[in-house]
N, C-alpha and C positions, 0 to 999 in steps of 0.2 A: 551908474544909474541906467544908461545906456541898456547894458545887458537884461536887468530885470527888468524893463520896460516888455521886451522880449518876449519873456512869458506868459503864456496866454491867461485870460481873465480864471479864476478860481471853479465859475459858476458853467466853464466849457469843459471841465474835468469831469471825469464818471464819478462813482462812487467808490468801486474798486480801487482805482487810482489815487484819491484822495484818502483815504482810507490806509494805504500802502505808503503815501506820504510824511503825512499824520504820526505812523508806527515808526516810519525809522529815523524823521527826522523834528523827534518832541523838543530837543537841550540845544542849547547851543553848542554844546560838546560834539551833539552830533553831526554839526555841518563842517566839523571840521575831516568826517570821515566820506563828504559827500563824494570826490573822485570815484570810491571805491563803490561807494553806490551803483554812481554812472557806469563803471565799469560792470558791476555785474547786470544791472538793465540794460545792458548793449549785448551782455553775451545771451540772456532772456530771449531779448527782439532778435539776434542771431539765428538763433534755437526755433522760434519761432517762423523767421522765415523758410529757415531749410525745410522746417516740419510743412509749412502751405505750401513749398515749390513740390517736393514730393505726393502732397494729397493730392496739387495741380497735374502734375504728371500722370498718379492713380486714376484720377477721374477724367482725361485725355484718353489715358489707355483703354478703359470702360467702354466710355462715350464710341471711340475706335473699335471697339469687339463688337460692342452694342450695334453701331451703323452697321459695320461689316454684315453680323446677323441679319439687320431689318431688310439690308440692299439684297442676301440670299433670297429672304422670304417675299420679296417684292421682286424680285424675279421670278419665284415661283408661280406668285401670284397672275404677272403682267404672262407668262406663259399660258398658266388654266385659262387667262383673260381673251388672249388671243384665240385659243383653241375655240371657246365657245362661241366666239365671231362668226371662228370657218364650221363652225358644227352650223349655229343659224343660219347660214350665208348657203352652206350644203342645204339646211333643212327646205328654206323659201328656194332654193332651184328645183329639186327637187320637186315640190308641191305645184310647179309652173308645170313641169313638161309631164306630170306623172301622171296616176290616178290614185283615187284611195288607198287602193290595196298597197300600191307600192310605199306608201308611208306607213303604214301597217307594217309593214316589214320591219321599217327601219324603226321603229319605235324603241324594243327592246335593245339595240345598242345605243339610240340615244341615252334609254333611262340607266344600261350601266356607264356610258361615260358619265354622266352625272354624277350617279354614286362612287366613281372612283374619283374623281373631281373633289366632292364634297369631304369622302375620305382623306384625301390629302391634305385638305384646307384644315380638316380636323387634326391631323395626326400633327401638322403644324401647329396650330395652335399649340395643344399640348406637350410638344417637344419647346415649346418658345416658354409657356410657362413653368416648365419642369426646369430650364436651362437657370432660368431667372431665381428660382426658388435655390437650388443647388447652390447656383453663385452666391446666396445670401447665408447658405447655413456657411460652405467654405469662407465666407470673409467674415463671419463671429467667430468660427472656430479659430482662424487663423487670430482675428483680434484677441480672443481671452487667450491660445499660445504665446504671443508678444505680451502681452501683460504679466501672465505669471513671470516670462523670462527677464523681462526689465525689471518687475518687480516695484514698478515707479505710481501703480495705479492701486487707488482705494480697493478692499475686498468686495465692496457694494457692487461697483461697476461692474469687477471680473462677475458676479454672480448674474447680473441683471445682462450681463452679453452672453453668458450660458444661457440663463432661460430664451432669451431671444433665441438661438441655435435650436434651444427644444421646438420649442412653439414651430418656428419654422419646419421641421423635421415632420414635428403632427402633422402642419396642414401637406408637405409631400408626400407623405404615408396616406392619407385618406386619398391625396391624388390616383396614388397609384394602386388602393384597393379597386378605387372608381373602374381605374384603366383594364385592371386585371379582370372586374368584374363583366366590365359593357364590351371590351375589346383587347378576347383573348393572344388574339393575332398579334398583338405589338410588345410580342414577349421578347424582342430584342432591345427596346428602347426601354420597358424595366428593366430588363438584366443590368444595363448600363447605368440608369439610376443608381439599382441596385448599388451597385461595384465603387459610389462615386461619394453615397449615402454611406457604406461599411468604412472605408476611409477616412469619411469625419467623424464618425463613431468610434472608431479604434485611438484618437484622439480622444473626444470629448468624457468619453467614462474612464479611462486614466486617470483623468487632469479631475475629474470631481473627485473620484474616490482617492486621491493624494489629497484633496482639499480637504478632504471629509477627515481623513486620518487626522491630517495638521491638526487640525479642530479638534477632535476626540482628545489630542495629547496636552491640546491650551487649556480644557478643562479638567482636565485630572484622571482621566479616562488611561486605563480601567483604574477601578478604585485600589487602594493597596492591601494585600491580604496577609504581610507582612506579621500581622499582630494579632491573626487568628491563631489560638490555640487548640488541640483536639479540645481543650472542655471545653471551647467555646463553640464548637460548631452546633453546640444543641441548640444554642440560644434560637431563643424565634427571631431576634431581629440584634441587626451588627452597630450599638450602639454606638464605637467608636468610627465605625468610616463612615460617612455622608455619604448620599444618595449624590454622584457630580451631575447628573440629569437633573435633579431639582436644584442644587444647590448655583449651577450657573446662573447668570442675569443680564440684563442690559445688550449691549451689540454683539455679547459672544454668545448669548441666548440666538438671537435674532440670525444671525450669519451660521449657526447652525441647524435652526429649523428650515432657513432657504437651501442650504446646501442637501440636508435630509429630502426635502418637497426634490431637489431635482434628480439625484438620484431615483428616488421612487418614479420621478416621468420619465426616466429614460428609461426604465425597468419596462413600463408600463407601454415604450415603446416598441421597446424590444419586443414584447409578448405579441401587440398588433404583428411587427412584422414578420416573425416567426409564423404568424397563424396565416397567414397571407400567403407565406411562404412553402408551410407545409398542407397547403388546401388537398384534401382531400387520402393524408397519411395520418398515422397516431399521432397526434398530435396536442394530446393530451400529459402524452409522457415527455413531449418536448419543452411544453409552455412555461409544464411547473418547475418554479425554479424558487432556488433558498433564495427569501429576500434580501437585495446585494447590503443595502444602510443597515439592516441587523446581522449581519456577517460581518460587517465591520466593526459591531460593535462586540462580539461573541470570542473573535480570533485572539484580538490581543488578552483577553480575560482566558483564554485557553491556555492561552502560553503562557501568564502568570502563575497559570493552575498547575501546571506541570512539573514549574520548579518544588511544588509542595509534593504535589504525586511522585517522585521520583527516591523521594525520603519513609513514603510509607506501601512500599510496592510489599512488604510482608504485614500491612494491614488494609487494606482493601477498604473498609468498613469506613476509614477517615474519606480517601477519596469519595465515596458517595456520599458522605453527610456533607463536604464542601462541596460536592457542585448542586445538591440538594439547596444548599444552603445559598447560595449565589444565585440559583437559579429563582429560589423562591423571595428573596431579599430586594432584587429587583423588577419582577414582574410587574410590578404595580405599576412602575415608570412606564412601560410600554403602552399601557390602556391611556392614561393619562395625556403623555406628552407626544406622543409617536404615531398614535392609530389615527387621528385626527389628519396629521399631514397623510398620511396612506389613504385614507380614505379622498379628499381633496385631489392626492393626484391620480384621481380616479383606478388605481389600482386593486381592484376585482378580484374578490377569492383570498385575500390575505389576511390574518391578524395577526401583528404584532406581538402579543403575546405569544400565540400559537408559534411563533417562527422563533421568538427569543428561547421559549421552551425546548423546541426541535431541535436547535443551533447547538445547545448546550448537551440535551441529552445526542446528539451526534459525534459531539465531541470527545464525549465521554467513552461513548460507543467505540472509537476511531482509537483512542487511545490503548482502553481494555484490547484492542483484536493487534494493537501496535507491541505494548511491551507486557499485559500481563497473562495472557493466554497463550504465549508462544512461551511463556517461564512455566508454567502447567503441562502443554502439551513436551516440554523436553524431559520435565520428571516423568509423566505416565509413559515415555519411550523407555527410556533407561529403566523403569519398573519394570516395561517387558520384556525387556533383552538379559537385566539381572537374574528376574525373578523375586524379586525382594521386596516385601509390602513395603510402600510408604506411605508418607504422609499427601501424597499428588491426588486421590480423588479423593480425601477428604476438604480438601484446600479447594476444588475443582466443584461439589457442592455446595461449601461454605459460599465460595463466592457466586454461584446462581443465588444460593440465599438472598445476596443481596442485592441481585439486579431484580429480582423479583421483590422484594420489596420496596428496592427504588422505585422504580416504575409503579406499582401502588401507591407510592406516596407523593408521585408526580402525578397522576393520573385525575385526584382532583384540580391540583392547578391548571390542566387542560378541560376539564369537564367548568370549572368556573367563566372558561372564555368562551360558551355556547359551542363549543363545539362538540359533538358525539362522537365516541372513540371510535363506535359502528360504523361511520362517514368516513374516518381517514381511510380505512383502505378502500382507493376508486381507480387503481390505474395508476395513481401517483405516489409511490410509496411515501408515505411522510413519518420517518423514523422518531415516532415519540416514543421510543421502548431502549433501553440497554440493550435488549434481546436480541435487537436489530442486526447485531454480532454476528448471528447467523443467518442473516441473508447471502454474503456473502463467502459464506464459508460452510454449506451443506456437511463438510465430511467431520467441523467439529459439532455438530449437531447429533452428528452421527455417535462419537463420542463421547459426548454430554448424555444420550439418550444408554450407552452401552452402561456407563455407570449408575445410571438412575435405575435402570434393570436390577444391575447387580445387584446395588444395593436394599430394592424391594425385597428381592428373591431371597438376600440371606434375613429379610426381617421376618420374611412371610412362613420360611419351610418350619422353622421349629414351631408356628403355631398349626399347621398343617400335621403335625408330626404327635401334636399335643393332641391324645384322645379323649379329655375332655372337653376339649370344642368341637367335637363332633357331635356330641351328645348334649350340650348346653344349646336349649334353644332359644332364637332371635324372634319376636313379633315383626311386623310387617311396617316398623313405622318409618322405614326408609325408602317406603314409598309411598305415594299420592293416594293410592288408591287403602282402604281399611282391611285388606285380604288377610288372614296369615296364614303364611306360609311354611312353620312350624321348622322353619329354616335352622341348620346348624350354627351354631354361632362364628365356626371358621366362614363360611359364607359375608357374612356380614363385614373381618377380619381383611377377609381377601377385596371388598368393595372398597373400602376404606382406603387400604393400599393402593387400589385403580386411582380413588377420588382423588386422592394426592399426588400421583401422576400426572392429572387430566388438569389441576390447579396451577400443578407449576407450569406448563405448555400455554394456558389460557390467555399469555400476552405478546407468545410470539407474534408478530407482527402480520404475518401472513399465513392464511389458510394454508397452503401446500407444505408450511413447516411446523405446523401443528399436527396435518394428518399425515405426516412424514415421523413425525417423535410421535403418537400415540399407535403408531401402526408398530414401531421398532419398540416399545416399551409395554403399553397394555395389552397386546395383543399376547405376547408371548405368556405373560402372565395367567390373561386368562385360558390359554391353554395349557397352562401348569395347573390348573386350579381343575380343571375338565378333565385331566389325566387322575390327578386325584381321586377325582370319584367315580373315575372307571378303573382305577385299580381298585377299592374297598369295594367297590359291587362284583368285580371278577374275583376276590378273593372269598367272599364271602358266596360267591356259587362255587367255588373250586373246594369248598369243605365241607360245603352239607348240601349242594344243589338246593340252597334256599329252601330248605323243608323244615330248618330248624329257625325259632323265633327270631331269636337275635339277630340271626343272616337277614331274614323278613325285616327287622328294624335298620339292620344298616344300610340294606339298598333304597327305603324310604327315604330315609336322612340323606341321602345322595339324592336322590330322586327329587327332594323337598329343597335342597340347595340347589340341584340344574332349575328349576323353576323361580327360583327364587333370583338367581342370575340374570335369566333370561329376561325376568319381566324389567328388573331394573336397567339393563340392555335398553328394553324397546323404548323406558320410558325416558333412558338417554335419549337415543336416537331422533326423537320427539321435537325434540330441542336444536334450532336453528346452530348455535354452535355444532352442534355433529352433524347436523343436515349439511351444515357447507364440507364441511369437510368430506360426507360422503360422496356430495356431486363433483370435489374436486379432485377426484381419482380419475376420474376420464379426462381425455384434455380433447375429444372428438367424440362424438357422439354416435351410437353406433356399434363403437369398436369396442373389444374385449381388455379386460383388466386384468394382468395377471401378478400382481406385483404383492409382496410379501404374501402370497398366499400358492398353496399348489398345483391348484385349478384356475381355467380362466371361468371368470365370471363376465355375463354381460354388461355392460355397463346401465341396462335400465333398473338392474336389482338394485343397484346402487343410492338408489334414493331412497331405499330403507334407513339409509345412515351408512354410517362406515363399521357398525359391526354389526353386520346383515350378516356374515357369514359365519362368525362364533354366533349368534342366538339360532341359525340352521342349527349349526353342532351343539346347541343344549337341547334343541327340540326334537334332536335326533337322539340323543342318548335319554330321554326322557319317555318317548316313544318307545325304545328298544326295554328299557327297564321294567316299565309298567305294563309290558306284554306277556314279560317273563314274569314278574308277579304272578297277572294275570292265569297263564302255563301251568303256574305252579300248583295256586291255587284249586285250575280245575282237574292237574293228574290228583291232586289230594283228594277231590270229591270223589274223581272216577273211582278211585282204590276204594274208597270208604262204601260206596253205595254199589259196587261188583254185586254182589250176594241181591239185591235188591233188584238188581235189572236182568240176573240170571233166573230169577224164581217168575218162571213163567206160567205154573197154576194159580200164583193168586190171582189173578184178572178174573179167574172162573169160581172162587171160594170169596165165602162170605168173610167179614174181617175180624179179628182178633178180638174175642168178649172182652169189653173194656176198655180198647182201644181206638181210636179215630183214624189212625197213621199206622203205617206198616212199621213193624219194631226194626226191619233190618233200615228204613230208611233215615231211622234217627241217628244215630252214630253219624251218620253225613251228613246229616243237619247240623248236627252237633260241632263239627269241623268246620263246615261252611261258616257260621255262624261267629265261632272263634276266632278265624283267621280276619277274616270283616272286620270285625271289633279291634284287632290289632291293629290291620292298615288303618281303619276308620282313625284311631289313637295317634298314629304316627306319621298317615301322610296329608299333604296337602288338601284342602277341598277340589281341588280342580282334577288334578291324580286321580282321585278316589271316585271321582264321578265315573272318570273314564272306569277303571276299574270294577266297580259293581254295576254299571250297564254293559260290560264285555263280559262278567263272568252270568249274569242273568242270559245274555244272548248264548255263551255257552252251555249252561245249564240247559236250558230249552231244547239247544241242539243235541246234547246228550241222551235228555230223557223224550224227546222225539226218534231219534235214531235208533238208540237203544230197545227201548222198548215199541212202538208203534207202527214202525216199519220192520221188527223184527219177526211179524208173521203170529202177535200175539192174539190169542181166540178174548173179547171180551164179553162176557157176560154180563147181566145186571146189576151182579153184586160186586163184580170187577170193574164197570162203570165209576160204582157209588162209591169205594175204594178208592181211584185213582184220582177222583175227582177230590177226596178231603186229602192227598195224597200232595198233589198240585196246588191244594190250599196253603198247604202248609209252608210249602218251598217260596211259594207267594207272598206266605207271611215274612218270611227272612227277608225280601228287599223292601217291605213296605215301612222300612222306617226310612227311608230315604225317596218315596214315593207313591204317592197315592194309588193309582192302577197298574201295578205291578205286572199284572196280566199283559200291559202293551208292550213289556221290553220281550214274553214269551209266547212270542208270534204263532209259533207251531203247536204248540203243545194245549194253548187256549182255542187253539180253532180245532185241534181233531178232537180235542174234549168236548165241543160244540158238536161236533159229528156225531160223538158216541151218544151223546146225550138225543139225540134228536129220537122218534118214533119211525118205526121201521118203513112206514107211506113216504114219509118227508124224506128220510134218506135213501130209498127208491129214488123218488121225483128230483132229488138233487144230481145223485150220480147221473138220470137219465138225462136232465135239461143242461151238461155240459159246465162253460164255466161262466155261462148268463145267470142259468139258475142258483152257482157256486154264489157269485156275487151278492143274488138277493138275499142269500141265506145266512149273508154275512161272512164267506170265505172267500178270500183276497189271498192269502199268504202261503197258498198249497196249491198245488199242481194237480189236474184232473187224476192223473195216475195215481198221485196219494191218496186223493177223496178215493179213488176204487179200493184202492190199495185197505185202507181201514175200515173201509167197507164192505168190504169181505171179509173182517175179522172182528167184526160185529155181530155176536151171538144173540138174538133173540127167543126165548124160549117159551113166549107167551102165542 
């Protein structure tokens, strides 16, 4: 009785303790186990004690750094303290024995001891709270280290002493933006932060992202692809495996969304101090970084993916319908469960999606340039060195096939997450393409573009070769504008081939390897295509000098196809897609371009587009063509109308009873007329303008030269002659234009001459070329007006 007298009243116990009581000793059974109780409550309170003499000693030792610290800065202080005594003490002797001036003097060292004074008080400070701050990240980081290692503490805690560590970190990171910003000078006592802050860092994202994994593996993560079939990769959705992001709950939900949130801040810290760090360098290309929590989540689903990829490396087509299929299967989880925490740990510029998408088509990428493009590039080696077709650029297109497709068929699940595909490329490459392959690998771009050549080229020659597309003509509805251009239908043929060219390029990821593949593929093409129709117009003047119809029609349909190229050329060019590309051939502004081409060109032409210099060489071979048309047509005149321009009495004889026009001048009319009516038929409206305004302007020159200036006598009835003469030839361009008369500058003004009365053209020859002017002659030279003027027969 004695003993349990002993024991203290029920109502002096805690609750914990009674409670703990209560548990183990409910039966009478159980008192009989009571020793062993005691004994392990003793070894408890044991446990307990060592643990307080220890935190006593911790917080001793503290306390002991802590004073150590305040007694420095309180000597520093009781130093400044003194100094400004004997500063005062100097200032008031000073002001006893001086004058004004002499304090004047001393003023300016007064005000910088002050400021360096004040300086010091400050830079302490701030080394006293930076000191304080550090100590506190080092003794979370060290505590959540002993917890993992003991392994004795709830998951709650380890995570709630990490976020403590973050937290902490932000507000020394804003410290030290403050510092860096107001006071550059104390770049030594950052640096040392620095060095002191990388150190618990190099810790503390370890120990998350092992925590992060652990986690990923308790919920089922990744999912198993085990029981995926090729037929099943079409399905739109994987009925048999669960979503483990939805399907988790309760505290393994919870302990995963805090572990995700811290992750993302340390991420988010990392980016402040890199920007901090890089002030004033690219540091745009440093910041951006693949988000760490969905790399965690992308890795291990890679390497499940692999074991399937390794089984169909001679089907290709499976690999991207399964990451297709993974990729799109769980997107959704990413808006949902993820973006939320991203957003929250203030992490800027991110989406989850976007990054899940990225993650995977990189992987993909990584894989492709790993094991299946180097099995491609050893067959097309051994095809060269054989000589022996095989099967290696067919394989080597099939599979563009399907990166191109992929990425079409990923590209709306990136365009779903607000983001424009225009935007990703800013400096940060962000690889949402397969194609991406060839970033890093230029020379099999190179490659890839030799065979897409080839292959155009053996599709395109036997239509080039076919002489009925030469002659089958194309309307103009492949382009914007309503023209036609009476274009061959190879023309059309050969665009088509470009267009498909210019399609599959359109998702490489970067400008410079898009205008690096259309420089190495369409360009060649279309000077295969320009060679073409400078060989059918050289051979067609190499056997009848274009005097024979047909030759006349082939060189049009050449002529009608350079025009037809070239417009749809410019009307590419037009187009911001080829605009970048043409500005991205200079990489300095200024400087000359010489690259796939044989000339240097300057680099302002450049902003024509990037094929500024094929549409020169159609409007150069277009140019040269319709001159020699032109040529042709007017030695045809000249020969026809000889007899015409040598018959030098008619000017002075009356004309032909029953005739208006000279008989020898019709045979020339008669050709002129034909030939017109042909190109008219055959070539373009733009051609053909040029065309009958250069042959009117030669006409003019002919029959001004020829006859007018050749010393011919006119009489009145050679006047009236020459004049229904001139009507005539008039009439031949007037269906293409109302005053005919203004494209034949010469021949309408000395016919105004002839025609004038013998006072008026005195008074004109005599007043110069004032009088020329009034009289209505602009386009002759005083010596001509004499010149016809004196071969002006008046006989009245």
């Amino acid at each position: 009785m004695d003993s349990l007298q002993g024991l203290p009243p029920l109502s002096t116990l805690s609750t914990s303790v009674s409670s703990t009581l209560n548990a183990k000793l409910g039966t009478n059974h159980d008192l009989t186990q009571a020793p062993s109780i005691v004994a392990e409550f003793l070894t408890q309170c044991d446990d307990l004690e060592r643990n307080l003499v220890h935190l006593n000693r911790t917080l001793e030792s503290n306390l002991a750094s802590y004073a150590s610290f305040s007694n420095r800065i309180g000597h520093l202080f009781g130093i400044v303290n003194s100094k400004l005594i004997d500063l005062g003490s100097s200032v008031c002797l000073r002001s006893s024995v001086s004058d004004g001036q002499g304090l004047g003097e001393e003023l300016p060292s007064l005000a910088k001891e002050v400021a360096r004074v004040e300086a010091v008080r400050a830079y302490a400070e701030v080394a006293s709270k930076l000191d304080n701050l550090i100590g506190d990240i080092e003794d979370a980081v060290s505590s959540t280290m002993n917890k993992n290692l003991r392994k004795d503490s709830s998951a709650q805690n380890s995570e709630e002493t990490r976020m403590v560590a973050i937290k902490t970190l932000k507000v020394t990171e804003d410290l030290l933006t403050s510092v860096t910003k107001a006071r550059p000078q104390w770049a030594c006592l950052v640096s040392a932060v620095d060095h002191r802050v990388d150190r618990s860092l190099a810790i503390l994202r370890p120990q998350a992202i092992a925590d992060h994994r652990a986690l990923l593996t308790s919920f089922g993560w990744p999912p198993s692809l085990s029981n995926l079939t090729s037929s099943s990769l079409d399905a739109r959705k994987s009925s048999e495996v669960p979503n483990p992001l939805f399907t988790m709950h309760g505290d393994l939900k919870r302990r995963y969304c805090e572990n995700f949130f811290a992750l993302c801040c340390l991420q988010e810290l990392q980016r402040q101090r890199k920007s901090r760090q890089l002030e004033g360098h690219n540091r745009e290309v440093a910041l951006h970084q693949p988000l760490w929590a969905i790399e965690e989540l992308v890795n291990p689903v890679s390497v499940a993916c692999q074991c399937h990829f390794s089984k169909w490396i001679d089907k290709p087509e499976f690999i991207f319908a399964l990451v297709y299929k993974i990729t799109r299967d769980y997107v959704d989880s990413m808006d949902e469960l993820l973006q939320p925490l991203v957003d929250e740990a203030m992490l800027t510029g991110y989406s989850c999606k976007e990054e899940w998408i990225s993650a995977m088509v990189t992987s993909l990428s990584t894989y492709l340039a790993k094991e299946i493009f180097p099995i491609y590039i050893g067959q097309l080696e051994e095809e060269s060195v054989t000589g022996i077709r095989s099967q290696a650029r067919t394989s080597w297109l099939h599979l563009i096939d399907l990166m191109v497709s992929f990425d079409n068929r990923i590209k709306p699940l990136v365009e779903q997450s607000g983001i424009l595909l225009s935007l990703l490329e800013d400096g940060t490459p962000r690889k949402i393409s397969s194609l991406s392959v060839f970033c890093d690998r230029p020379d099999w771009l190179d490659m890839w573009a030799e065979i897409e050549l080839d292959d155009a080229m053996e599709k395109l020659k036997p239509e080039t070769d076919e002489e009925r597309n030469w002659t089958k003509k194309v309307q103009g509805a492949d382009l914007s504008n309503s023209d036609d251009y009476k274009s061959p239908a190879v023309s059309s043929i050969t665009f088509t081939c470009l267009s498909s060219l210019i399609e599959r390029c359109r998702l490489l990821p970067t400008v410079s390897l898009r205008s690096r593949f259309l420089r190495l593929t369409s360009t060649p093409v279309i000077n295969f295509f320009l060679d073409c129709l400078l060989l059918r117009c050289q051979e067609a003047e190499g056997l009848t000098a274009l005097t024979d119809d047909d030759a006349l029609i082939k060189v049009s349909n050449s002529v009608n196809a350079a025009h037809y190229s070239e417009s749809i050329l410019k009307e590419w060019c037009e187009d911001v897609f080829f605009l970048e590309m043409g500005l991205d051939q200079g990489e300095h502004p200024g400087e000359s371009v010489a690259e796939y081409s044989g000339r240097e060109v300057p680099i302002e032409e450049y902003g024509n587009g990037i094929f500024h210099e094929e549409i020169v060489k159609f409007e150069d071979f277009r140019t040269q063509w319709v001159e020699k048309i032109t040529m042709v047509i007017l030695r045809g005149f000249d020969a026809q109308c000889r007899d015409y321009i040598k018959n030098r009495r008619q000017w002075q004889e009356k004309s032909e009873e029953g005739w208006t026009v000279s008989q020898t001048l019709i045979g020339a009319l008669d050709y002129l007329q034909a030939k017109m009516a042909l190109i008219e038929e055959n070539l373009n409206r733009v051609d053909f303008a040029g065309i009958w305004r250069s042959l009117a302007a030669g006409v003019d020159k002919l029959i001004f030269n020829g006859i007018l200036m050749s010393n011919v006598k006119f009489q009145e009835e050679g006047v009236e002659r020459f004049g229904y003469d001139v009507e005539v030839v008039w009439g031949v361009f007037r269906a293409w234009c109302l005053r005919p008369e203004g494209f034949f500058l010469k021949v309408s003004e000395s016919l105004k001459l002839l025609k004038m009365e013998k006072e008026q053209l005195e008074d004109c020859l005599k007043g110069g070329q004032k009088r020329m002017k009034e009289n209505g002659i602009r386009h002759l030279s005083v010596a001509e007006v004499e010149k016809i003027g004196k071969n002006r027969v008046y006989t009245k």
